[in-house]
Structure formats: structure tokens, C-alpha cells
C-alpha positions, -999 to 999 in steps of 0.1 A, spaced: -126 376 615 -111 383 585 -75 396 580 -81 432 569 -48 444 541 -54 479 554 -53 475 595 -15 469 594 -15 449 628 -33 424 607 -16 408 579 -4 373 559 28 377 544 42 353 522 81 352 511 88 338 472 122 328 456 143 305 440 163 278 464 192 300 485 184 334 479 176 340 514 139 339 520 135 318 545 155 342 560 135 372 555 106 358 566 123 350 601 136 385 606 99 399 593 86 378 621 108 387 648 102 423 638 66 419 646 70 400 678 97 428 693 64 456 684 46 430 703 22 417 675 15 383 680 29 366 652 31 329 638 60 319 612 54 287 594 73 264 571 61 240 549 98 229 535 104 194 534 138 201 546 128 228 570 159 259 579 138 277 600 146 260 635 184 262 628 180 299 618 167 306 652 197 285 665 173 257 677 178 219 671 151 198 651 119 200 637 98 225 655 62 230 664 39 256 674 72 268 698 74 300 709 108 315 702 106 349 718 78 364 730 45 364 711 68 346 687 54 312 675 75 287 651 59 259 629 72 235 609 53 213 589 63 184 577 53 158 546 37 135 571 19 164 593 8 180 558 -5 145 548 -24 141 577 -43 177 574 -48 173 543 -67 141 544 -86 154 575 -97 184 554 -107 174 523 -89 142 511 -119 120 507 -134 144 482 -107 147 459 -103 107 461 -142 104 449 -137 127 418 -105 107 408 -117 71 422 -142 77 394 -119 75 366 -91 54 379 -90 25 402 -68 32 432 -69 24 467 -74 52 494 -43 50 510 -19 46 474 -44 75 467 -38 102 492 8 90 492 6 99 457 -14 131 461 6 145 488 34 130 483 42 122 443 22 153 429 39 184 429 23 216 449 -5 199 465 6 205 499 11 241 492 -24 237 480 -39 227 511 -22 252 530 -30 283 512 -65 267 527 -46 262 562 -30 296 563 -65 314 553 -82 295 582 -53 310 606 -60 345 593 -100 342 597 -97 328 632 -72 357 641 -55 339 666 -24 356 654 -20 395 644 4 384 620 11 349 599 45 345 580 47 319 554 79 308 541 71 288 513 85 269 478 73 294 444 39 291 438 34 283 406 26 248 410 4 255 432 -17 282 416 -23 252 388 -33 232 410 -58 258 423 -71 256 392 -76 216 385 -112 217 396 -124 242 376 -102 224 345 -115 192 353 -155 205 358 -152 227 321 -141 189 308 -171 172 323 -195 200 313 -182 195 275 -184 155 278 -223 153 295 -227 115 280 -198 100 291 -196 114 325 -231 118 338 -235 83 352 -206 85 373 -212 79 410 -184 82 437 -185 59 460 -199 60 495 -229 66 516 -241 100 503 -233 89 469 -231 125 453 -227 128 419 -184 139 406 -199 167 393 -212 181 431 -180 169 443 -159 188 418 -181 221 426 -174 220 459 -139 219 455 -139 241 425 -156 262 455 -129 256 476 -102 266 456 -116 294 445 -120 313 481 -82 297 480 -71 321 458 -97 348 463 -76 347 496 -41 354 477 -49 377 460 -67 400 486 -52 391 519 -18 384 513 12 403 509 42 388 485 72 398 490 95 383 462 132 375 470 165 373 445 200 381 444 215 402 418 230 378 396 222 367 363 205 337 366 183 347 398 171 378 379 162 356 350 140 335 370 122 364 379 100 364 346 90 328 352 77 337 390 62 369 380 42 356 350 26 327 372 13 347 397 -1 375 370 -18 346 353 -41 340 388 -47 379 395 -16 381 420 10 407 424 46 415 441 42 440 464 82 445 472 111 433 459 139 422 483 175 420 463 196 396 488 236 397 496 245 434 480 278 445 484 279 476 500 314 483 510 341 467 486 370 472 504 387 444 486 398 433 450 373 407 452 345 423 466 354 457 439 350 429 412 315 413 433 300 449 437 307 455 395 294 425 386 259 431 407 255 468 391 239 463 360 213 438 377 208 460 407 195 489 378 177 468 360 154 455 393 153 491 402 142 503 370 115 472 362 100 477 399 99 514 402 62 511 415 74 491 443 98 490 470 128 473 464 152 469 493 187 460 492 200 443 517 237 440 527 260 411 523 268 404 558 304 390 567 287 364 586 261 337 587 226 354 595 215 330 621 203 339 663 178 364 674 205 394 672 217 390 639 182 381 626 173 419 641 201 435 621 186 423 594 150 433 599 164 467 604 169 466 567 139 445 557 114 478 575 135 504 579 122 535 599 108 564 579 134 594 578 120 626 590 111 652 570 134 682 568 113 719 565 
């Protein structure tokens, strides 16, 4: 079953930003907000150094546990990634690069996963659209590192197949290795296949909610993040501004609240086609199921009524 963008108990929502801005955070108070309207919801990590478990006030590494009610938490480590990955489709990647270089399995697939940047995020944009078609969940939440690494890699089969086409002689001959003994090129289309119902996934399925804070340098990165994913056909479809000031009832916070004006009017003015939801700075650590509530209060507000 596939998850349908417009049936809005269905839905993959993914949560991009620079390190400490808060997503990871948003992405647990999205999730709980979907659990308490009793939508079955799964929220997933794929950080190395996973915060989700302490966010929810649990200890360690956490996997498919249910937090709350209809609430489940995964965390997916380097080593669990590794072991998907290879499962899913390591072996054909190894015969398209075992062609060219000479490199053991196992040195293959630690470098891949390990050494090369994105490639786990690669295999679970696959991972996450398999959840979604299976619909075991009304709603997936994916806390994840900025995808522009990623989205290249999406792209390497399709890079490395246009190189082959323009290089027939050289490359025509070469064999992988074992018993089917398909040609790289069939290989490379099949995962040229693959990545391409990857990000035929992103960009219909998926709903990005971009995360920043309204200081200088985090709204300076925005061009970076926002030029990556329109290069692949992808868009923002909100804008969350972390950690506003919203009473300044001190010297300090007078001077924090001046200094986050003029970036607050400039994210409101470049993304006034979208939402863009400020959300307090809150005196304490946003951590435990109450506090993560208080925030999704902000993060899907309830419409106001309309006055006749």
C-alpha cells in the first residue's frame, strides 16, 4: 500500500538541519503528536550517536520500543545499518566496483558503509519507503543527518552507467563475478533502478520539514540545504525557526530577541509560500513526554475559528 500525501493519517515525514538546531527534537514531539490522536506511528534514527532514547528520558540504544501507546522508537545503529544494507543489496554494488578495483567483500561493504559518506542514509531512504508501502505504520518519522550526500549518492548509478555507455570498448567485457555472471552494466541498471524509485519516493511521499535557528550562521546554511534538494526535484514544505525569544524580560534576553529580528524577517519573507513556525525558547531542557507535548502544541497548532 502506498503512502498517499493527500490521506493525512498516512504520511513520511522527514526532519532536516544543521547539528543542534533541534530536530531531532521536532521529530519526537511530531511523533508523539500522532500517537496521542492515536495514529500508529514509528520514529526512527539513523544517528550514529542517537538523542532520541534520552529525549524520551530512556537509557541506551533503543529498538522497535514502544514508548507510549501506538508509539514505536528505533534506533539504528552503524552496525544494524551495515547489516541491512548488505542483506538488501550489498552484493550488487560490490560486483559493479569489484570490476574495477580489487577488494575483498568484507574491506568492501566497512568502507561502503562505514568510510563513504551518506550511504547509509542511502539505504534507508530504500528502508523507510518499504515501511511506508507495507503500511504497518500510519505514520513514519525520520530524524535524519542533511541529505545532500545522500541525494549524490542516489545518483552514482546513473553517473557511473552514462560513463560506461560513453566508454563501450573498455568496459564491455567486464564480468562480475559469481554464479549468474551478469554483465556491470545489468547490475548498474538495476541499481540505477533502484535509486531511482529511491528518490521518486522523496519527492512524492515525503514531507520535509527543514529546521534552523535564527542566527547568522544557521540561516546561512540554509542556501546550501535548499539548493541540494532543488537539484533532485525536492522541496521544503515548512520551515521550523528553533529557540525564539518570545518574552525578553531581561537585559540579556532584550539584546537575544534584537539580535534574532532581522533573521526572523528575513525567513519570513523568503518562505512566504510556506509555513514557518516559531517556536519558543523554553527555560528548560525539552526532554519527557510532557514537555515534548508542549512543544508539539507549537509544532501543529489547532486552527483558530473563524470569527462572522
Amino acid at each position: 500500500m502506498r503512502t498517499d500525501r493527500q490521506d493525512p493519517t498516512r504520511s513520511v515525514d522527514v526532519f532536516l538541519g544543521k547539528g543542534g538546531v533541534g530536530k531531532t527534537t521536532c521529530a519526537a514531539a511530531t511523533a508523539l503528536q500522532f500517537a496521542d490522536a492515536r495514529e500508529t506511528t514509528l520514529v526512527l534514527s539513523t544517528d550514529p550517536t542517537p538523542s532520541l532514547s534520552h529525549i524520551f528520558d530512556l537509557t541506551g540504544r533503543q529498538h522497535a520500543r514502544e514508548v507510549q501507546p501506538g508509539l514505536v522508537l528505533t534506533e539504528l545503529g552503524v552496525e544494524q545499518v551495515r547489516a541491512m544494507w548488505d542483506a538488501r543489496f550489498g552484493r550488487e554494488v560490490y560486483a559493479v566496483f569489484s570490476a574495477f578495483v580489487d577488494i575483498d567483500y568484507a574491506t568492501f561493504v566497512d568502507f561502503m558503509t562505514s568510510v563513504l559518506p551518506g550511504l547509509n542514509e542511502e539505504f534507508m531512504v530504500d528502508h523507510v519507503r518499504q515501511l511506508a508501502a507495507e503500511a504497518r505504520y500510519q505514520h513514519v518519522v525520520w530524524d535524519t543527518a542533511p541529505l545532500g550526500q545522500t541525494l549524490a549518492l542516489l545518483a552514482t548509478p546513473a553517473l557511473l552507467a552514462r560513463h560506461l555507455r560513453l566508454a563501450p570498448r573498455v568496459y564491455s567485457h567486464l564480468r562480475t563475478s559469481g554464479a549468474h555472471r551478469e554483465s556491470v552494466m545489468q547490475v548498474l541498471r538495476r541499481w540505477e533502478s533502484l535509486a531511482q524509485e529511491c528518490l521518486a519516493f522523496l519527492r512524492r511521499e515525503v514531507r520535509f520539514s527543514l529546521v534552523t535557528i535564527a542566527e547568522t550562521l544557521a540561516v546561512r546554511q540554509l542556501d546550501d540545504v535548499l539548493a541540494e534538494l532543488s537539484r533532485y526535484g525536492l522541496s521544503v514544505q515548512r520551515v521550523i525557526v528553533n529557540n525564539v525569544v518570545t518574552d525578553p524580560d531581561s537585559a540579556f534576553l532584550r539584546r537575544k530577541a534584537d539580535q534574532q529580528q532581522p533573521h526572523l524577517t528575513l525567513l519570513r519573507a523568503r518562505f512566504s509560500d510556506r509555513p514557518v513556525l516559531e517556536i519558543p525558547w523554553y527555560p528548560q531542557e525539552v526532554r519527557g513526554v510532557a514537555r515534548l507535548r508542549e512543544l508539539g502544541r507549537h509544532l501543529h497548532p489547532m486552527p483558530q475559528p473563524v470569527m462572522s
